[in-house]
C-alpha positions as CSV (number, residue, x, y, z in Angstrom):
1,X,153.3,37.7,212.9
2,X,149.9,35.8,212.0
3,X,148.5,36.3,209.1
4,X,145.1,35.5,207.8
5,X,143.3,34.1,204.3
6,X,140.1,32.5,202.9
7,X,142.3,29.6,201.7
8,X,145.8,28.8,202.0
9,X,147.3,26.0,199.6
10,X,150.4,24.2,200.7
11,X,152.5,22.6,197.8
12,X,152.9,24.9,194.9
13,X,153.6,22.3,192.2
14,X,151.1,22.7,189.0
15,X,148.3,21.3,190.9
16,X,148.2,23.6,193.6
17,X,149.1,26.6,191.5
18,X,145.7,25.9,189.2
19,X,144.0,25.5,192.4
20,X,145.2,28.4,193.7
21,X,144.4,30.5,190.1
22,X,140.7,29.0,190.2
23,X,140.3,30.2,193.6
24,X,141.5,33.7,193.3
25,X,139.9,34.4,190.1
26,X,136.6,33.9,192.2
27,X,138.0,37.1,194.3
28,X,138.5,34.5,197.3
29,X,142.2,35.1,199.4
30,X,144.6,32.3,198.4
31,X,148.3,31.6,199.7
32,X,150.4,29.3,198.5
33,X,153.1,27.5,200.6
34,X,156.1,25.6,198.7
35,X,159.0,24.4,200.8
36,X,161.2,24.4,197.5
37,X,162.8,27.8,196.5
38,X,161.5,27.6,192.9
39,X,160.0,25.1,190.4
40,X,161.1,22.0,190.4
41,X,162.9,21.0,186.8
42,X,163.0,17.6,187.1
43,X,161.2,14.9,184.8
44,X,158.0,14.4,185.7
45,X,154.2,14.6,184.1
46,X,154.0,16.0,180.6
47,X,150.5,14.8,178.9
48,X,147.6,16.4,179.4
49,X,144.2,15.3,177.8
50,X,140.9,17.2,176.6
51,X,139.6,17.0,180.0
52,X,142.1,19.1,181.7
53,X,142.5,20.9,178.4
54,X,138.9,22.2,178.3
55,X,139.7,23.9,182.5
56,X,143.0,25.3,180.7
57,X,140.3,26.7,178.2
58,X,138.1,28.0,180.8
59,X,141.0,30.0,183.0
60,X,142.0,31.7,179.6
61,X,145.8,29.8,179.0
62,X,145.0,26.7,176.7
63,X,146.7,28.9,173.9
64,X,149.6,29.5,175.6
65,X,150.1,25.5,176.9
66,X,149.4,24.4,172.9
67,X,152.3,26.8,171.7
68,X,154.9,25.8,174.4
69,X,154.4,22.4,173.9
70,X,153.3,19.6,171.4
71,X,149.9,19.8,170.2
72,X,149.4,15.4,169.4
73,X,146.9,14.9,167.1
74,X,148.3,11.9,166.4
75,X,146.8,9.4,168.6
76,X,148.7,6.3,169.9
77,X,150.7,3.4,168.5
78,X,152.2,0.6,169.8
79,X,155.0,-1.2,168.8
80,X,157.8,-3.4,169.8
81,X,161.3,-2.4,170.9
82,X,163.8,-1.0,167.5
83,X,166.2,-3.5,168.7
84,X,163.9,-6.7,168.9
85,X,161.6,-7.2,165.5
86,X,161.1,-3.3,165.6
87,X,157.1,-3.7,164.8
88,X,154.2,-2.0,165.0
89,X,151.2,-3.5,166.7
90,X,148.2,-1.2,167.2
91,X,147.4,1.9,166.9
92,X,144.8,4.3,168.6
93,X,143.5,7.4,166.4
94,X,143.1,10.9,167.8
95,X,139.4,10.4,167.7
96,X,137.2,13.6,166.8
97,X,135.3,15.2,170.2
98,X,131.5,15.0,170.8
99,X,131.5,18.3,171.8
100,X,133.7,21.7,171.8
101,X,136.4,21.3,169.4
102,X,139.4,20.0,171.8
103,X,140.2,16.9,170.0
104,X,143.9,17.1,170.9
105,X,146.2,16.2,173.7
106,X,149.6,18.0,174.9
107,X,152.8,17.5,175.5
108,X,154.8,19.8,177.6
109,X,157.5,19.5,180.5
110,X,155.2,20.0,184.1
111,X,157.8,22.9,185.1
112,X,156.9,24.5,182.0
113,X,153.1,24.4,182.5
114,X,153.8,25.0,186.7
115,X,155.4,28.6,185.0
116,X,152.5,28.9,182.9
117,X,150.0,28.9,185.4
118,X,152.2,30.8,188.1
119,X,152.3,33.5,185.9
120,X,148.4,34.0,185.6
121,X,148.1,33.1,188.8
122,X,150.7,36.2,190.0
123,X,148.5,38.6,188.2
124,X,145.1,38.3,190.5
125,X,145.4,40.9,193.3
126,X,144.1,37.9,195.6
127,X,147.0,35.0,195.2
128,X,149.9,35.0,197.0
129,X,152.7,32.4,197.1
130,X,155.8,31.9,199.4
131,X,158.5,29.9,197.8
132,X,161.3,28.3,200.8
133,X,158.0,28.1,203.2
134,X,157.8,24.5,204.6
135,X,154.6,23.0,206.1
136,X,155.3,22.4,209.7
137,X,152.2,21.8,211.0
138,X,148.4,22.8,211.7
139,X,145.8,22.7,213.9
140,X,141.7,23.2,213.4
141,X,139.9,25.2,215.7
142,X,135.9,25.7,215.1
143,X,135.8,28.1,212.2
144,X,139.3,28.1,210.8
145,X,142.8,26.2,210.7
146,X,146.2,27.0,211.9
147,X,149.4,26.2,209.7
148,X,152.5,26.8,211.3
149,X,155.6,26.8,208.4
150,X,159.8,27.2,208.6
151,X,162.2,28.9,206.6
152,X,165.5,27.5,205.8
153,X,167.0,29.4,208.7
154,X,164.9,28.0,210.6
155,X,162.2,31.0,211.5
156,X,158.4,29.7,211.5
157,X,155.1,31.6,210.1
158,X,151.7,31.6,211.4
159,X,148.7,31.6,209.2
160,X,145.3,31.1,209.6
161,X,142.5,30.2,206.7
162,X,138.9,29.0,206.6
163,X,140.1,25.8,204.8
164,X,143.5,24.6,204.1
165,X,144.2,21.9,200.7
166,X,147.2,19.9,200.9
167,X,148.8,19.7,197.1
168,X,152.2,18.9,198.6
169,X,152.7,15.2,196.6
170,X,152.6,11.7,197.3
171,X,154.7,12.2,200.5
172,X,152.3,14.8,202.1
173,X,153.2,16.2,204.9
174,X,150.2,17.5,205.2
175,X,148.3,14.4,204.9
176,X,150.6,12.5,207.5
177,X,149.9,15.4,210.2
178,X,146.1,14.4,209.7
179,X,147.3,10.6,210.2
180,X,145.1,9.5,206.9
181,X,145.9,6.1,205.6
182,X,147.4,5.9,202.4
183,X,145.9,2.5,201.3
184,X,147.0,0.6,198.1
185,X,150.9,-0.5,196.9
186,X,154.1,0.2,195.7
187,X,155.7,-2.0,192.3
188,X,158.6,-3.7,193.4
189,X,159.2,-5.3,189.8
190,X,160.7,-2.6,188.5
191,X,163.1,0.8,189.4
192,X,161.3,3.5,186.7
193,X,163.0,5.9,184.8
194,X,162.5,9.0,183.5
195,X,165.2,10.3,180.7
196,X,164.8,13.3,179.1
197,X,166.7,13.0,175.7
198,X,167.4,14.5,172.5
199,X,167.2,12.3,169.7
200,X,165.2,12.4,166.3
201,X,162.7,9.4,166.9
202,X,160.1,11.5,164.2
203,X,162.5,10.6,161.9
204,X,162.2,7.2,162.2
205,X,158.5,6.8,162.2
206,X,158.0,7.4,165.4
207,X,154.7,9.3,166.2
208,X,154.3,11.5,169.2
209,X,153.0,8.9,171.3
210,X,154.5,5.1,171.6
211,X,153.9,2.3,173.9
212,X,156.7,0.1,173.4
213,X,156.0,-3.3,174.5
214,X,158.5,-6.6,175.8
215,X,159.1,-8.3,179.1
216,X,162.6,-6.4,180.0
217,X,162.9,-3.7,177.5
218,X,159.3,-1.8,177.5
219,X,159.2,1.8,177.7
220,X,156.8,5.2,176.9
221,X,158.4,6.9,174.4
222,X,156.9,10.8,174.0
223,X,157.6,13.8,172.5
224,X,158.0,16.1,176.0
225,X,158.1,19.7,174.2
226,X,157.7,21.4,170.8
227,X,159.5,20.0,167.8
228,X,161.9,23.4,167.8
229,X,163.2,22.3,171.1
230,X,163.3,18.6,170.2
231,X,163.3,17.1,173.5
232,X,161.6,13.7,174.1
233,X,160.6,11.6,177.3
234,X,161.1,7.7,177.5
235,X,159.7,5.9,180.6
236,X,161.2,2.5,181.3
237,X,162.6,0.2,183.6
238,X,165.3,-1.7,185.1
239,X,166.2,-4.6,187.5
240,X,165.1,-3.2,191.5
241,X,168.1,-4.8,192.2
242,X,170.9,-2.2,190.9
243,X,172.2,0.5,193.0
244,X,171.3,3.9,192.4
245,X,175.0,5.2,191.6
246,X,175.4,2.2,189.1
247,X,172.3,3.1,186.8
248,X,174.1,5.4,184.6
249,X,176.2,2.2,183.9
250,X,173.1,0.4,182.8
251,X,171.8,3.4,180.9
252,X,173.2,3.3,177.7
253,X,172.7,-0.8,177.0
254,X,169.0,0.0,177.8
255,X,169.3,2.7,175.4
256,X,170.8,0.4,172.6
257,X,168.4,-1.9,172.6
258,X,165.3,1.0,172.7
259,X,166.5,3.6,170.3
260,X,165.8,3.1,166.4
261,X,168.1,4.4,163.6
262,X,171.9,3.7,162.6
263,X,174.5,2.7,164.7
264,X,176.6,4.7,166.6
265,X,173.6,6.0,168.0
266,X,173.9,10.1,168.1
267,X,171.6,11.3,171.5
268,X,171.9,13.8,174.0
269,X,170.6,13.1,177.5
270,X,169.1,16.2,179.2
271,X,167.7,14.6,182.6
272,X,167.5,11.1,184.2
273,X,165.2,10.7,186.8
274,X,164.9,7.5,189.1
275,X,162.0,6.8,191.1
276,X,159.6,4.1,192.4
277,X,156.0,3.9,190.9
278,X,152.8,3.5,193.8
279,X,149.5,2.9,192.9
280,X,147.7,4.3,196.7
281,X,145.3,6.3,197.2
282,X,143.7,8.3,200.9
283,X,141.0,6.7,202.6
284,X,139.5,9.7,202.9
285,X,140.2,12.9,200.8
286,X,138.8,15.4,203.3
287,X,139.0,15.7,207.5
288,X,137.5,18.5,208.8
289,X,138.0,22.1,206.8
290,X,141.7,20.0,205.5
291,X,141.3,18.8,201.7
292,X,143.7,16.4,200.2
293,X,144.4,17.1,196.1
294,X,146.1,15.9,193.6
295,X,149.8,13.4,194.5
296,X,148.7,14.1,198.0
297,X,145.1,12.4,197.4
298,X,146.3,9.4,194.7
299,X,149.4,8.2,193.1
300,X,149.2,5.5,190.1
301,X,152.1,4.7,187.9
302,X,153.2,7.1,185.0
303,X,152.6,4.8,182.2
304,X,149.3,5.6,181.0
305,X,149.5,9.4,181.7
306,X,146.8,10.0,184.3
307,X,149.1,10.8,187.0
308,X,148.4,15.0,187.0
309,X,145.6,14.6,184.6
310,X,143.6,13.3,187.6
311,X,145.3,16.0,190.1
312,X,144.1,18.5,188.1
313,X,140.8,17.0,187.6
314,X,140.6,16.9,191.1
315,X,141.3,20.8,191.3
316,X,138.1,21.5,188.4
317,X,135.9,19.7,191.0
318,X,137.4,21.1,193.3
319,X,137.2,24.8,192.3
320,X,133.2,24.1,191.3
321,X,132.8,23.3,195.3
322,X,135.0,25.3,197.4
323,X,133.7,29.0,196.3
324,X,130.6,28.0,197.0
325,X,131.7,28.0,201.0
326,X,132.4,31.3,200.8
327,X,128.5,32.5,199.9
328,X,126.0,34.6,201.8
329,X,128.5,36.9,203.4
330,X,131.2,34.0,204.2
331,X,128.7,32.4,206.4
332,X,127.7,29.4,204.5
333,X,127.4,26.6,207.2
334,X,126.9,23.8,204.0
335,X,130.8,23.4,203.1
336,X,130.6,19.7,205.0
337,X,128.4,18.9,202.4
338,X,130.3,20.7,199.9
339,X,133.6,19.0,200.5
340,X,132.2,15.3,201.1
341,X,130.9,16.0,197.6
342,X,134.3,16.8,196.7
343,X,136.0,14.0,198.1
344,X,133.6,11.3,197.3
345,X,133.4,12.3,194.2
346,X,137.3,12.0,193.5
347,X,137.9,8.7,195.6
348,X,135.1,6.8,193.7
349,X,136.6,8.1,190.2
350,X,140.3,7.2,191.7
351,X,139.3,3.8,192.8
352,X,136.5,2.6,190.1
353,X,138.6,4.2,186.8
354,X,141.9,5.4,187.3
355,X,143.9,3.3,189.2
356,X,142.2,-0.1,187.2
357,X,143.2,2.0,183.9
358,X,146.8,2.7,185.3
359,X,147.5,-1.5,186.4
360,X,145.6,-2.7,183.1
361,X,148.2,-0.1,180.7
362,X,151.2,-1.1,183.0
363,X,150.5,-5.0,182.7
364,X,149.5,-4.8,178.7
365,X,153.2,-3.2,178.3
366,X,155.0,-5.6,180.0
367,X,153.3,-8.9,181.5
368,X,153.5,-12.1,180.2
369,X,151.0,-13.3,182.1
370,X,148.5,-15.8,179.7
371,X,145.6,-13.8,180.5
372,X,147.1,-10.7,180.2
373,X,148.5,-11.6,177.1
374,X,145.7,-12.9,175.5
375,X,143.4,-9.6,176.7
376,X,146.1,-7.5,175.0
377,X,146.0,-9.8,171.9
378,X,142.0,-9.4,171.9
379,X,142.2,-5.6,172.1
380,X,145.2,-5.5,168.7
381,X,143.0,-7.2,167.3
382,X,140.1,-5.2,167.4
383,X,142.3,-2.3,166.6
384,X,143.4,-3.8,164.0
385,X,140.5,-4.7,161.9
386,X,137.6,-2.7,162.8
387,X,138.2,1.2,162.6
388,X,135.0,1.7,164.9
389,X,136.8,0.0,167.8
390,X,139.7,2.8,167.8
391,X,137.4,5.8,167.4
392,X,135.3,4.8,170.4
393,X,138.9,4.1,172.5
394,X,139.9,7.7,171.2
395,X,136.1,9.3,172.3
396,X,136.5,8.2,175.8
397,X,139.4,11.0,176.8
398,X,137.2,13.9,175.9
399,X,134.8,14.2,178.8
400,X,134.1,16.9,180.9
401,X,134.0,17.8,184.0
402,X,130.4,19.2,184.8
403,X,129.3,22.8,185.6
404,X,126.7,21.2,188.0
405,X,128.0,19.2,190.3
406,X,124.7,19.3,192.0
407,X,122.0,18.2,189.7
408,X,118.3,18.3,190.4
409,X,116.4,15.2,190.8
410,X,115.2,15.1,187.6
411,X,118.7,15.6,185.7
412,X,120.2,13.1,188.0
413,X,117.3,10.6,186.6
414,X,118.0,11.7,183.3
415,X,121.5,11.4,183.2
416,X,121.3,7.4,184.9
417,X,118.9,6.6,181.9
418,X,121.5,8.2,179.6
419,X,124.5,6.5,181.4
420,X,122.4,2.9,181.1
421,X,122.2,3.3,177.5
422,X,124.9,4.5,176.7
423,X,126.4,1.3,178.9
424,X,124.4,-0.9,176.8
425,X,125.4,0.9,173.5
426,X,128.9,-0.1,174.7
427,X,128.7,-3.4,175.4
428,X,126.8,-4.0,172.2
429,X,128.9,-2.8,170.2
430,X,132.3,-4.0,172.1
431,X,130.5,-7.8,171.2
432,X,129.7,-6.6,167.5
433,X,133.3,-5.3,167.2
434,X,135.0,-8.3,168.7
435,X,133.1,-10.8,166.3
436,X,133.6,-9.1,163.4
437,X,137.4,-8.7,164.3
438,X,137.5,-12.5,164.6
439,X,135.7,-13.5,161.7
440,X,138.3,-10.8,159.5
């Protein structure tokens, strides 16, 4: 049996779910492949910034993310481990937005929001998703692609789509079969953990937010769901050089030295997760009518959180681009144009912002490197003292992603004066900040 669609999705994770709920609330035929047989509950992304928050806004479901989660208006802090000098070094406020009024992040397990989305998704007549379907293979002809997917018994499925979007994660199958490099590196200085754990770290001063900073026992330490349900997330690390079955061992000493509060400790661990961290990213996120999104596009370490805040970025541009293929009767010969938009667009954003931001926050939590250390000292210290500096660190995660991704000449002018200015703005007032922070 072949089956046909506009657009068929493979990887229903929350990236391609929100894809796949864009796309069919535009009318436009979407299936979604997952080779798992349900969500996934494992540790994995749980912060989500204005920027995806204002697309959850857009699709109708920010209210329901914000209830089944942590709503942080709390900003950042960071500190030093509870079992070293247990101090607090910085902190970065929640900042007030320039526009809208999301000037909040959230905290919320990635299955949760993957069920979320799944369910609005499920109630457009034009979405359809197939869970125990695994990407085999595919093949482009002229006006459409072929994907070829098996069962666990073994029995394949034919479809066909206009285009096909791989959201299957950093070890894309989908990506592989279209032989795209997947340029950059993996960390080999540490084995990362994720723990899910239940343990009152509110109680102890703790906001929702931490950075805790030290050469061996650094770690993010979050809230991962709503304070009735009380779980929390800590990100760390341990040697590379222990076995996988003989991290449990290791577990509880790392523990010791990261949890505050009175001894015997008192915790419940939900979920422990271990995993190597990449920062790599596709030399090209497009070939042909085959889009790469999301893990499948980019990976960066977890620690500063921009991990499925940039897939689902990728989707909002995305879902601005790909409808417009399907105009004037589903004969619109400009989707080339259309989807080297989309992937230039990502890549340069990936290359020039996220992944620096992702190695500068891992390095500042652990590195002892004189530069590094000195950087870091600089940016406390402007924390610190001038209450300026913190607002304008807290203003630059409420962007948005633009309606017009296609702006006449003159906007395009008008926005590159307003970008130089507001560049020069910065840098004036990163120099004014910095002196007065050294002459407090």
């Amino acid at each position: 049996m072949h089956e046909w669609y506009d657009v068929v999705i493979i990887g229903a994770g929350p990236v391609g779910l929100f894809l796949g709920l864009n796309l069919a609330r535009e009318g436009i035929e979407v299936l979604v492949l997952e080779a798992e047989a349900d969500i996934v509950p494992s540790p994995r992304a749980l912060m989500y910034f204005p920027i995806v928050l204002h697309e959850f806004e857009r699709l109708g479901i920010l209210d329901e993310v914000v209830n089944a989660g942590y709503k942080n208006q709390e900003g950042l802090c960071f500190r030093t481990p509870a079992g070293g000098s247990d101090k607090v070094l910085a902190k970065i406020p929640p900042g007030k937005a320039p526009k809208g009024t999301i000037d909040f992040g959230v905290q919320l397990g990635q299955h949760k929001l993957t069920s979320i989305i799944r369910k609005h998704a499920r109630e457009c007549s034009s979405f359809s998703l197939r869970y125990s379907a695994r990407f085999v293979d595919l093949q482009e002809e002229d006006d459409y692609v072929n994907v070829e997917a098996s069962s666990p018994d073994g029995n394949r499925s034919f479809f066909s789509a206009r285009f096909v979007v791989g959201c299957d994660g950093a070890s894309s199958s989908v990506r592989k079969a279209l032989q795209i490099p997947f340029e950059g590196f993996t960390w080999e200085d540490w084995r990362f953990l994720a723990i899910n754990i239940r343990y009152d770290f509110a109680a102890h001063g703790y906001p929702a937010a931490n950075h805790i900073l030290d050469p061996e026992d650094w770690a993010v330490i979050v809230r991962a769901s709503n304070v009735e349900e009380g779980l929390w997330r800590i990100a760390t690390g341990i040697s590379p050089d222990i076995p996988t079955d003989e991290i449990e061992k290791h577990l509880s000493a790392k523990l010791e030295r990261l949890l505050p509060g009175p001894r015997p400790l008192q915790y419940e661990i939900a979920a422990v997760s271990p995993y190597w961290a990449h920062e790599r990213v596709a030399s090209t996120f497009r070939s042909g009518r085959v889009i790469l999104c999301g893990d499948a596009a980019h990976v960066n370490n977890p620690l500063t959180a921009l991990g499925l805040t940039t897939g689902l970025v990728d989707v909002a541009v995305l879902s601005r681009l790909l409808p417009k293929a399907f105009e004037g009767n589903g004969n619109n010969t400009s989707w080339p144009i259309l989807l080297d938009k989309y992937s230039s667009l990502r890549r340069n954003d990936f290359v020039n912002n996220v992944r620096k931001q992702a190695i500068q926050g891992k390095l500042r939590i652990h590195s002892t490197d004189p530069k590094v250390v000195a950087e870091r000292d600089d940016f406390f210290n402007m924390l610190n003292k001038t209450l300026g500096f913190g607002m304008f660190i807290a203003s630059t995660m409420h962007e948005t992603v633009p309606d017009d991704l296609f702006p006449s000449p003159l906007a395009r002018m008008a926005t590159a004066i307003a970008n130089a200015w507001k560049l020069i703005g910065t840098i004036v007032m990163i120099i004014w900040w910095k002196t007065r922070a050294s002459t407090s």
